[in-house]
KEKOLBA-287019 format. One record per atom (N, C-alpha, C): residue in one letter; atom name; x, y, z. Coordinates in steps of 0.2 Angstrom, whole numbers, plus 2048, in hexadecimal, padded with zeros to 3 digits. Example, Ala and Ser with C-alpha at 12.3 -4.5 7.8 and 13.67 -1.06 7.14 Angstrom:
BEGIN
SITE  rest  atom    u    v    w
SITE     a     N  842  7E4  827
SITE     a    CA  83E  7EA  827
SITE     a     C  842  7F0  827
SITE     s     N  840  7F5  823
SITE     s    CA  844  7FB  824
SITE     s     C  840  800  827
! end
This chain:
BEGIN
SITE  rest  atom    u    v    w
SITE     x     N  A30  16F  2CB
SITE     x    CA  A30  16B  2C4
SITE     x     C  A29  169  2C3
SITE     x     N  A27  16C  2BF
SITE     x    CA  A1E  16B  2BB
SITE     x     C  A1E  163  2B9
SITE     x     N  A18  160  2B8
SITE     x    CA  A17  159  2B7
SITE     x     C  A1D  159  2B0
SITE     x     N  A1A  15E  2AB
SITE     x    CA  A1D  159  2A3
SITE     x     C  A24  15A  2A5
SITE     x     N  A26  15E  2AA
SITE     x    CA  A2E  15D  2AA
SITE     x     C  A2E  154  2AE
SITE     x     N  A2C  155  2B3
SITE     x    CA  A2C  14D  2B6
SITE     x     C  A2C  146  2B3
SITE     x     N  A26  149  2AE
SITE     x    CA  A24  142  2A7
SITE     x     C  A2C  140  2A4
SITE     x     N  A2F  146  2A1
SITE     x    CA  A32  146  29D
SITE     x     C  A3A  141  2A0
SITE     x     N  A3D  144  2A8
SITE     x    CA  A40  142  2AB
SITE     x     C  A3F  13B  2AB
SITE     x     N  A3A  13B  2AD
SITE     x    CA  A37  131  2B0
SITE     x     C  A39  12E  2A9
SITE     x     N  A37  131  2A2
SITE     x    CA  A39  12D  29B
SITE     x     C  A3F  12D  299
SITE     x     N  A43  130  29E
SITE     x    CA  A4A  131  29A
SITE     x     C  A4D  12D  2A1
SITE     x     N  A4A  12E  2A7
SITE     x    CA  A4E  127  2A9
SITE     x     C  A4D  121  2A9
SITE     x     N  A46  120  2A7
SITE     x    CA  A46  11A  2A3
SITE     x     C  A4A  117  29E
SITE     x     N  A4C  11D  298
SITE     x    CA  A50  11B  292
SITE     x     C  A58  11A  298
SITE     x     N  A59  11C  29C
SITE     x    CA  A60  11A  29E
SITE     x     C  A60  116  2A3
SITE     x     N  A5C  111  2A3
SITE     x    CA  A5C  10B  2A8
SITE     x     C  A5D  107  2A4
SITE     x     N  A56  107  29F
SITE     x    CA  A57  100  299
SITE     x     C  A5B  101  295
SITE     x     N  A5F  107  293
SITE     x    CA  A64  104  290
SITE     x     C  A6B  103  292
SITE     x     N  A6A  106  298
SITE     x    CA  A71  104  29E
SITE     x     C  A6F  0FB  2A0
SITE     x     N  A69  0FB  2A0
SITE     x    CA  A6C  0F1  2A2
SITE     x     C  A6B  0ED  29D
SITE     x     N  A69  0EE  297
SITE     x    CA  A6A  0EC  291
SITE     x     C  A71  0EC  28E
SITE     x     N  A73  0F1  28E
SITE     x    CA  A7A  0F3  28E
SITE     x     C  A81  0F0  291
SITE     x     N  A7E  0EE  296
SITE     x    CA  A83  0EA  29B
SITE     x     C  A82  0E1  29A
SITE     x     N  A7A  0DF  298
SITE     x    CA  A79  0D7  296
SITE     x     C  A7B  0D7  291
SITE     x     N  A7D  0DD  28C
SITE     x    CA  A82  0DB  283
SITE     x     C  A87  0D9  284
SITE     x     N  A8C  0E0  288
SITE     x    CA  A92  0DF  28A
SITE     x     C  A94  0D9  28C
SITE     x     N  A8F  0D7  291
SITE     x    CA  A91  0D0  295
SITE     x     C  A92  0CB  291
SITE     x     N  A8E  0CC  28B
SITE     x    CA  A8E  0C6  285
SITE     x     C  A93  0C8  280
SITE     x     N  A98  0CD  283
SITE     x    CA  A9D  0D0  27B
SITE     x     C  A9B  0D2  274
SITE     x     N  A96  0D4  276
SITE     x    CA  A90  0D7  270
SITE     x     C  A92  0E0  271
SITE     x     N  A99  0E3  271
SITE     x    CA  A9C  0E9  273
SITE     x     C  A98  0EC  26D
SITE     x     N  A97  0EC  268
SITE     x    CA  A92  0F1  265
SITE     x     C  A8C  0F4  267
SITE     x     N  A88  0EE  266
SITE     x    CA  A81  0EF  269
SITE     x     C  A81  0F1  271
SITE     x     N  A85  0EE  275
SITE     x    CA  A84  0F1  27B
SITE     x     C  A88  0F8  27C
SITE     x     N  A8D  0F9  278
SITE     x    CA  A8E  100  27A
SITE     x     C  A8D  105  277
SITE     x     N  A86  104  272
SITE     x    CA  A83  108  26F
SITE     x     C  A7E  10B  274
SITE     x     N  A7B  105  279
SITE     x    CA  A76  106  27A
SITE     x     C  A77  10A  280
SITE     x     N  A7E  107  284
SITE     x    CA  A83  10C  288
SITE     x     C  A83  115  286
SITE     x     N  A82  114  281
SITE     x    CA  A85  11D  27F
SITE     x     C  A7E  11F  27C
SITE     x     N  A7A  11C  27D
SITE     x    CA  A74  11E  280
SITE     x     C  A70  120  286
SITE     x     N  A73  11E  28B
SITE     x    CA  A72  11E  292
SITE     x     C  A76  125  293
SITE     x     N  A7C  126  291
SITE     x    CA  A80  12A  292
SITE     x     C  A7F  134  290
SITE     x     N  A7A  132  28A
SITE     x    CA  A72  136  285
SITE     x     C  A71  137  28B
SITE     x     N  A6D  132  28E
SITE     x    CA  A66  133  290
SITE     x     C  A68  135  298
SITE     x     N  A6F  135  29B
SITE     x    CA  A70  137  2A0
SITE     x     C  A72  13E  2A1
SITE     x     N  A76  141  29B
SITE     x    CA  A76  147  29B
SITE     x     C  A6F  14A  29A
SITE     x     N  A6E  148  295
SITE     x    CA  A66  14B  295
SITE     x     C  A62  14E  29C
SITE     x     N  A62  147  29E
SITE     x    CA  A5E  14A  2A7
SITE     x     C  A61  14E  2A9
SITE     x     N  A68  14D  2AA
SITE     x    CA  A6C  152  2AD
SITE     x     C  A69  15A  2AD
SITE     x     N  A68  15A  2A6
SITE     x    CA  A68  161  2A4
SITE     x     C  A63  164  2A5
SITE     x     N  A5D  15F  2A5
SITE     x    CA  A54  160  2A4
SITE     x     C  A56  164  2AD
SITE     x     N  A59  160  2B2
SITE     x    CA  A5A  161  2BB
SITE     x     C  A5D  167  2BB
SITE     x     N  A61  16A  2B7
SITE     x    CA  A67  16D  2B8
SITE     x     C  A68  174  2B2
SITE     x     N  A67  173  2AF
SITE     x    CA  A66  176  2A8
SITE     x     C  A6E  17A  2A7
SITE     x     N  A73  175  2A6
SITE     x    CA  A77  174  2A6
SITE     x     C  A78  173  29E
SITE     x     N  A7E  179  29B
SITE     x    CA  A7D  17B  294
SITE     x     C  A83  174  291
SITE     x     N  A89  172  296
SITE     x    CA  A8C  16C  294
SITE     x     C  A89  167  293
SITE     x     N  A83  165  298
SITE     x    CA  A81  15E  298
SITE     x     C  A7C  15F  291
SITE     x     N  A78  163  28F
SITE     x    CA  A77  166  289
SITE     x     C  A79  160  285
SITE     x     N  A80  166  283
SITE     x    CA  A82  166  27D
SITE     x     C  A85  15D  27D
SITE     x     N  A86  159  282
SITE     x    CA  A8A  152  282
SITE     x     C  A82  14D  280
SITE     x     N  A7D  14F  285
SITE     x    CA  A77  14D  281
SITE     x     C  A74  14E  279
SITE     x     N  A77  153  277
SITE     x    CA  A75  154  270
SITE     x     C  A7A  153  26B
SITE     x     N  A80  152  26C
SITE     x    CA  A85  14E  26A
SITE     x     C  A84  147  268
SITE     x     N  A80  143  26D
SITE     x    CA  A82  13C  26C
SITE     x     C  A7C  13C  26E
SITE     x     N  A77  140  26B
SITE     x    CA  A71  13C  268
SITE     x     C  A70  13D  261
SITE     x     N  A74  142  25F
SITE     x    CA  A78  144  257
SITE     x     C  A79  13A  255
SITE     x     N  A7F  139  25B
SITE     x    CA  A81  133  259
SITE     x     C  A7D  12D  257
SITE     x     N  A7B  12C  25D
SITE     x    CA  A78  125  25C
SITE     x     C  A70  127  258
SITE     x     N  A6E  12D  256
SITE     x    CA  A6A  12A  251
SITE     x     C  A6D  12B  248
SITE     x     N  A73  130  248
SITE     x    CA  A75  12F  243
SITE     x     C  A79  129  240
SITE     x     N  A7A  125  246
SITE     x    CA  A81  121  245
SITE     x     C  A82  11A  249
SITE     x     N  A80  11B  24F
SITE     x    CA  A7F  118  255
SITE     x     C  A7B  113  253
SITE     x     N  A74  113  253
SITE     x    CA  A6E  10D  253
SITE     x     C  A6F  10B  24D
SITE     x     N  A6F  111  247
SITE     x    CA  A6E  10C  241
SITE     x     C  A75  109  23C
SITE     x     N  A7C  10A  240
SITE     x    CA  A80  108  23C
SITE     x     C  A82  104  243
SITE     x     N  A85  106  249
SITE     x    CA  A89  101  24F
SITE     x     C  A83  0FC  251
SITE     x     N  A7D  0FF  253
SITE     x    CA  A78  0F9  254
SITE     x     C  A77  0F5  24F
SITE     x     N  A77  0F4  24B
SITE     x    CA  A75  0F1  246
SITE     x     C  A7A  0EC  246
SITE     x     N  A80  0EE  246
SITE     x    CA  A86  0E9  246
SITE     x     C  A85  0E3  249
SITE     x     N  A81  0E7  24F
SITE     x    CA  A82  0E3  255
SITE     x     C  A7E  0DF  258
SITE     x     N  A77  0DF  253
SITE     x    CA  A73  0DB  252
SITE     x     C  A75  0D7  24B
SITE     x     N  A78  0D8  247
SITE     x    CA  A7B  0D2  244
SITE     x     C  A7F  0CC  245
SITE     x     N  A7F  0CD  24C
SITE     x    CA  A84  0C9  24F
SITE     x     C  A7F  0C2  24F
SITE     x     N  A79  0C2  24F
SITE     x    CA  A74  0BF  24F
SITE     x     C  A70  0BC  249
SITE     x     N  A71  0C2  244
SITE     x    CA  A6C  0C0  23E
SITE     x     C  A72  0BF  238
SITE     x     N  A78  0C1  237
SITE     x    CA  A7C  0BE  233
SITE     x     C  A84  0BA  237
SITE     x     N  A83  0B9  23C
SITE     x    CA  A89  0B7  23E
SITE     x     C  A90  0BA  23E
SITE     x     N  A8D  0C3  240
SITE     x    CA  A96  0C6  23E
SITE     x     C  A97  0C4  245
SITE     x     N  A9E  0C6  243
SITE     x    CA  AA3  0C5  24B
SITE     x     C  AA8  0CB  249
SITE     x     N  AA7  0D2  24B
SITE     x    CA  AAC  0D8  24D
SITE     x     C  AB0  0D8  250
SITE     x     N  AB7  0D8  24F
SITE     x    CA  ABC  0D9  254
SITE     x     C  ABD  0DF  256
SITE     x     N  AC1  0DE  25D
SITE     x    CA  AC2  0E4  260
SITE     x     C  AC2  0EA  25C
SITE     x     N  AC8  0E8  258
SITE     x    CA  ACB  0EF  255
SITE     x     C  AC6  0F1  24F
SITE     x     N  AC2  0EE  24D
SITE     x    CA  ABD  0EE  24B
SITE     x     C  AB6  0F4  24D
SITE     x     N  AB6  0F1  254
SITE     x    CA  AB0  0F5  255
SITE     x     C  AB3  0FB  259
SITE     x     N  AB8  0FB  25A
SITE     x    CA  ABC  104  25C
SITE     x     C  ABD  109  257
SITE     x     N  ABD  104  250
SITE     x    CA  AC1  10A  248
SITE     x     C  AB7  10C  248
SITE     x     N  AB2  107  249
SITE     x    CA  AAB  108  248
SITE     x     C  AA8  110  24A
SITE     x     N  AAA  10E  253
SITE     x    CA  AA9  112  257
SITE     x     C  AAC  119  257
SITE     x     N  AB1  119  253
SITE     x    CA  AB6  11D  255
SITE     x     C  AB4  123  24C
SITE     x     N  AB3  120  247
SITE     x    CA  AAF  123  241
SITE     x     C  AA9  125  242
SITE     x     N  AA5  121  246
SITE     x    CA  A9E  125  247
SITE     x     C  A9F  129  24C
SITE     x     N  AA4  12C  252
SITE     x    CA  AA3  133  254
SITE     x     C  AA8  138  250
SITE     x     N  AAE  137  24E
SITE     x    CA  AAD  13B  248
SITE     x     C  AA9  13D  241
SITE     x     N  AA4  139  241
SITE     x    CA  A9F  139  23C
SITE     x     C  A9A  140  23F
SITE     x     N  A98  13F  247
SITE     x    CA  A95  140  24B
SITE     x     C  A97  147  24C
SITE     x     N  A9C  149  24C
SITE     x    CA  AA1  151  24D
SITE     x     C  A9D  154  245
SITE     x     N  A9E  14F  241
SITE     x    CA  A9B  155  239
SITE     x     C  A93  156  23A
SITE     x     N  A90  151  23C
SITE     x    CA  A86  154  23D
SITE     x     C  A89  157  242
SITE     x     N  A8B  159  246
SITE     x    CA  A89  160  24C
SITE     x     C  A8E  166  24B
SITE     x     N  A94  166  247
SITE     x    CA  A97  16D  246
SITE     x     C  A97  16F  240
SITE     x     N  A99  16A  23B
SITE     x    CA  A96  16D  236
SITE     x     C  A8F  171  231
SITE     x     N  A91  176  22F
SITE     x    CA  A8C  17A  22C
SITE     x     C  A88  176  225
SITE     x     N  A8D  174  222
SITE     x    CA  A8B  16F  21A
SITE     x     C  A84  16D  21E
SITE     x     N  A83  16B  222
SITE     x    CA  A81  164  223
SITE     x     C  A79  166  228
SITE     x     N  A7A  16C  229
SITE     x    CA  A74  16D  22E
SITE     x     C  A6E  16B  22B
SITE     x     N  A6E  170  224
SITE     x    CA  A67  171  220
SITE     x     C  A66  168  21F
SITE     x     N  A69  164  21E
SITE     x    CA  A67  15C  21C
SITE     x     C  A67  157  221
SITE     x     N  A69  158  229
SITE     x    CA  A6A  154  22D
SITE     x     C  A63  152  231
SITE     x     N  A5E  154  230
SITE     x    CA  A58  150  231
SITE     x     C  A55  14D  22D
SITE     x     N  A59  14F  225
SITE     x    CA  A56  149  222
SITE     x     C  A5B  142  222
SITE     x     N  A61  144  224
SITE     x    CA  A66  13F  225
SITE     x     C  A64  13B  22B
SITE     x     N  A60  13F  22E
SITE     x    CA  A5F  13A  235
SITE     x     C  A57  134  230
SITE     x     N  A55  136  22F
SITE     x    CA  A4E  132  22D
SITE     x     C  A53  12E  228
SITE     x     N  A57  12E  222
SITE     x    CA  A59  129  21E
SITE     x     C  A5C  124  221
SITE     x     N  A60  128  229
SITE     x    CA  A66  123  22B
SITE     x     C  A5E  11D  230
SITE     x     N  A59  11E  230
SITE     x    CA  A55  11B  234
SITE     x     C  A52  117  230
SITE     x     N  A50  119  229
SITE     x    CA  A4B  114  227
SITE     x     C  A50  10F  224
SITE     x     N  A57  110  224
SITE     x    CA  A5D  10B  221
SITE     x     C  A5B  105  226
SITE     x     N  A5A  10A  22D
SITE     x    CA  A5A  103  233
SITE     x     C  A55  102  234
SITE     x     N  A4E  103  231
SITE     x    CA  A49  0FF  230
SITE     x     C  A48  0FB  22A
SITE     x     N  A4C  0F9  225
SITE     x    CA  A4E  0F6  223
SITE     x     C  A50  0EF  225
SITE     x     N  A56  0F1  22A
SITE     x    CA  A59  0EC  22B
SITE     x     C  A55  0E7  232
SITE     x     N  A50  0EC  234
SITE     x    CA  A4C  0EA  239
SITE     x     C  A47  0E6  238
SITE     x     N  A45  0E7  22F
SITE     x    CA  A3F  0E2  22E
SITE     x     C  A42  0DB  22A
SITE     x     N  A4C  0DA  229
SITE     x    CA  A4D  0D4  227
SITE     x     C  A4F  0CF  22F
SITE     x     N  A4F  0D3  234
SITE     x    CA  A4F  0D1  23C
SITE     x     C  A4A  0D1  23D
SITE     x     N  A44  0D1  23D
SITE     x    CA  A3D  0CF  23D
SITE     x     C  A3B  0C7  23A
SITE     x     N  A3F  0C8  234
SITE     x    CA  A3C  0C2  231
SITE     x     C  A40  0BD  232
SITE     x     N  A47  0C0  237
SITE     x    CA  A4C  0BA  23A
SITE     x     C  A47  0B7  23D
SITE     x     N  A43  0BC  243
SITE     x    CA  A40  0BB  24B
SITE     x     C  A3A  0B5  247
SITE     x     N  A37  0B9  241
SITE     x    CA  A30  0B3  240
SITE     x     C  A33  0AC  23E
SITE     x     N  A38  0AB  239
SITE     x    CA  A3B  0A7  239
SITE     x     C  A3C  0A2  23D
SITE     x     N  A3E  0A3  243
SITE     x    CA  A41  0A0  249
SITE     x     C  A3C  09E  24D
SITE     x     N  A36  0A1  24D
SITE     x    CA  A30  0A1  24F
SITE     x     C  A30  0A3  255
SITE     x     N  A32  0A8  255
SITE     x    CA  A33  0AF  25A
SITE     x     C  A2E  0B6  258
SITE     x     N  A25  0B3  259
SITE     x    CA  A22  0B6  257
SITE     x     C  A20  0BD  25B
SITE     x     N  A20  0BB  261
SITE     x    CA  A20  0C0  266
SITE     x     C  A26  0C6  263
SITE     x     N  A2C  0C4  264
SITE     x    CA  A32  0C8  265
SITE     x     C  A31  0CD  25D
SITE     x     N  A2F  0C9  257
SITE     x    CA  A2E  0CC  254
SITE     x     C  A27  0D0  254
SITE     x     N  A22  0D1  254
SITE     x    CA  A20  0D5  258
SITE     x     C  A22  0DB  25A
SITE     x     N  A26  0DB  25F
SITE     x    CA  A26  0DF  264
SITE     x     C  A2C  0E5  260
SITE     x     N  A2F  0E3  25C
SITE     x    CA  A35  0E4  257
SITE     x     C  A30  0EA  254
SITE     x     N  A2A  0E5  24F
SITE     x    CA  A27  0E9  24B
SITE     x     C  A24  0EF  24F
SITE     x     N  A24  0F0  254
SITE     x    CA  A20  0F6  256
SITE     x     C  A25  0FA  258
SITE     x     N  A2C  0F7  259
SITE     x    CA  A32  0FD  25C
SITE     x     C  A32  100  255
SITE     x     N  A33  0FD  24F
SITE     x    CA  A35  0FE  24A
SITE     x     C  A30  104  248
SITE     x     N  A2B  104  248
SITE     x    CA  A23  108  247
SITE     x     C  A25  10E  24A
SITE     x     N  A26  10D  251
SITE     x    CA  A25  112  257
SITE     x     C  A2E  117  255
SITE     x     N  A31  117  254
SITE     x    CA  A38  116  255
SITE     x     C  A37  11A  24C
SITE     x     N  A35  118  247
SITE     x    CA  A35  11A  240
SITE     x     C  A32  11F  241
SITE     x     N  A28  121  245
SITE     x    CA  A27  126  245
SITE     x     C  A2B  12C  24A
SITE     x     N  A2E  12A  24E
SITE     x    CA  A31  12F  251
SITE     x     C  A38  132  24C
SITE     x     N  A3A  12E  24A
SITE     x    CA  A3F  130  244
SITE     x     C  A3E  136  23F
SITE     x     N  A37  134  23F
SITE     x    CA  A33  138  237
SITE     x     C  A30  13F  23C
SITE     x     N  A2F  13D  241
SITE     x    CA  A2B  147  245
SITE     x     C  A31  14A  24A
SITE     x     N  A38  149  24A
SITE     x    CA  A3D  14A  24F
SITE     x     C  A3E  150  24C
SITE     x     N  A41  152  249
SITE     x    CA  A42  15A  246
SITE     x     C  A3D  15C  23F
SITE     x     N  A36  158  23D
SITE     x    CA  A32  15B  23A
SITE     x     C  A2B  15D  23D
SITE     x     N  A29  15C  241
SITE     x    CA  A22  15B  241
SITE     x     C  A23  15E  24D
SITE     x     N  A1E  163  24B
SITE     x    CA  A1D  165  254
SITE     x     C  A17  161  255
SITE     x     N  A14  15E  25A
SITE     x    CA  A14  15A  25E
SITE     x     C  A0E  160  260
SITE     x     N  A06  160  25E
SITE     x    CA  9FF  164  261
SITE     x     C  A01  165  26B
SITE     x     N  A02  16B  26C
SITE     x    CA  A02  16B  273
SITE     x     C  A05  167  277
SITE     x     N  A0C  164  275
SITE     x    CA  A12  162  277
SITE     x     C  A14  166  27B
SITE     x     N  A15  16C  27C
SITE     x    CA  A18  170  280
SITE     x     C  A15  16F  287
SITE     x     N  A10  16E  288
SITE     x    CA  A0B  16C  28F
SITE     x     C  A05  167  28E
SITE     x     N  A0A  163  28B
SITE     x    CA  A04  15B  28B
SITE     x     C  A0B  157  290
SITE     x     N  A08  153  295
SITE     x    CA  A0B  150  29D
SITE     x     C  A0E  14B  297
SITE     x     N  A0B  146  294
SITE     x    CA  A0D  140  291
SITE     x     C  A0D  140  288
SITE     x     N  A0A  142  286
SITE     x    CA  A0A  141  27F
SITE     x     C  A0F  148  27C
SITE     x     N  A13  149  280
SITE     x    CA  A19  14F  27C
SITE     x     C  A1E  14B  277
SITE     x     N  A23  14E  276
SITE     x    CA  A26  14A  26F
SITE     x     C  A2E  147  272
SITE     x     N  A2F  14B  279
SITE     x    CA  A36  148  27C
SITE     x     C  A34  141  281
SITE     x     N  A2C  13E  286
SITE     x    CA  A2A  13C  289
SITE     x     C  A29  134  281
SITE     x     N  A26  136  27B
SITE     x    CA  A26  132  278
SITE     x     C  A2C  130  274
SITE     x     N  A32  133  274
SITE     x    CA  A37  131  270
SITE     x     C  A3D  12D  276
SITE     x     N  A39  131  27A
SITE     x    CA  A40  12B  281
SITE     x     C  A3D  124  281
SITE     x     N  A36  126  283
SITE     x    CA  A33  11E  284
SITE     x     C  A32  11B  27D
SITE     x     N  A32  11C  279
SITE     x    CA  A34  11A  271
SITE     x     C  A3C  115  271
SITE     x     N  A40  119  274
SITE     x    CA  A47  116  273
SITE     x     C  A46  110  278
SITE     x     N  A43  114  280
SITE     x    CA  A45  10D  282
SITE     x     C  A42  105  280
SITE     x     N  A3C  108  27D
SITE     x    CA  A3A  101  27D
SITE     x     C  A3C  0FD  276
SITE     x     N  A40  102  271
SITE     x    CA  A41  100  26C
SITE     x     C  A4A  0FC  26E
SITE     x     N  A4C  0FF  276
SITE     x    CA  A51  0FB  276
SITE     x     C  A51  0F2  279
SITE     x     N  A4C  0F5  27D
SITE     x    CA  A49  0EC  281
SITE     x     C  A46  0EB  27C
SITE     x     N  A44  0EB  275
SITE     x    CA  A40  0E6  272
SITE     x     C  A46  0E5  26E
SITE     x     N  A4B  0E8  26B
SITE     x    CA  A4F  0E4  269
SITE     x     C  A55  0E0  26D
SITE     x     N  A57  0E0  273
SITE     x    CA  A5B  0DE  276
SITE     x     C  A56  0D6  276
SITE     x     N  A52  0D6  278
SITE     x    CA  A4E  0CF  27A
SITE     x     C  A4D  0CD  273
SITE     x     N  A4C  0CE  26E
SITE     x    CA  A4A  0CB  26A
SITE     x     C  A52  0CA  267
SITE     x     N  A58  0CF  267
SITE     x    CA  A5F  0CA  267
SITE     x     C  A60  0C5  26B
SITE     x     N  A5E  0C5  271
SITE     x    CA  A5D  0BF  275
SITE     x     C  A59  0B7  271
SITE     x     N  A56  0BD  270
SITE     x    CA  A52  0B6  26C
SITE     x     C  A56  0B3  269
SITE     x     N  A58  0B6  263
SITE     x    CA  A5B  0B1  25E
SITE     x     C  A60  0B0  25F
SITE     x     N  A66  0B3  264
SITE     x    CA  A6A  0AF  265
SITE     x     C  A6A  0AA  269
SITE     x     N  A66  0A7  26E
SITE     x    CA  A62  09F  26F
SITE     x     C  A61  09C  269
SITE     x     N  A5D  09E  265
SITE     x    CA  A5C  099  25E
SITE     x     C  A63  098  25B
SITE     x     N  A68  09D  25A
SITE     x    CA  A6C  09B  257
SITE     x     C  A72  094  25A
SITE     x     N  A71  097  262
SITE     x    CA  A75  090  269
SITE     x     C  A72  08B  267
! end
């Protein structure tokens, strides 16, 4: 295995560490949205490696499925939710977050089989993300608010970081991507996610102390 293969590996087991125990601190709080969105991120980013080790055409296809997910549907509709738990006071129930779950993987089956849908589904990924930088800059002004100036911060550069990957993921190649060790376009969109997960788990942290 050549370095950018190894770079790539290290940033996508990264992404399945942070949000495997981020995933498990929500859970623990009952926050079954956001944590097990961030779960079914982990579960991305594990076949992922799988395959990168293995070049295994299932592990494949279950990583690009349910990365289909949670950027079409996952981050910006069930995390969202799940950070609202904080910034407006929902409270979903069970059956709530199962009917959620359960329409965004049949949402999730039409972006990867259907044909309609190929020619617009990168633009569908960019609109579904700038929806959730939207909702990312009214959670900023919770964090300053609160005077949670750090956390917000750290928000606004996930949100940056996390926006421009959105905007070059299926438009734009990446100068010498293909044999740059670190500055390739899978090494910045894994460490993209993870930090874009740890800064918002801690800054929901945050505000849910303000709110206690």
């Amino acid at each position: 295995m050549d370095l950018r293969s190894c770079s790539i590996c290290f940033a996508c087991a990264l992404l399945i560490a942070t949000s495997g125990v981020f995933g498990w601190k929500l859970v623990k709080k009952g926050n079954y949205l956001l944590g097990l969105e961030w779960w079914a991120v982990t579960f991305s980013a594990s076949n992922f490696l799988i395959y990168l080790l293995t070049s295994s055409s299932i592990n494949y296809e279950v990583a690009h499925f349910m990365d289909a997910f949670s950027r079409g549907f996952g981050v910006p509709i069930i995390a969202v939710g799940g950070l609202m738990v904080v910034t407006h006071g929902y409270r979903p129930t069970v059956a709530h977050d199962i009917v959620l779950f359960g329409m965004a993987i049949l949402g999730t089956f039409v972006l990867v089989s259907a044909d309609f849908v190929t020619e617009i589904l990168p633009y569908f990924y960019v609109v579904m993300w700038t929806l959730l930088s939207l909702y990312l800059l009214l959670f900023i002004k919770r964090l300053v608010k609160q005077g949670e100036a750090f956390h917000a911060m750290t928000v606004t550069l996930a949100l940056i970081a996390s926006l421009g990957i959105a905007g070059i993921y299926d438009f734009y190649k990446i100068p010498g991507g293909d044999h740059n060790i670190i500055f390739n376009f899978f090494v910045l969109a894994l460490t993209t996610w993870s930090y874009m997960i740890a800064s918002l788990s801690y800054a929901y942290f945050a505000l849910e102390r303000g709110r206690a």
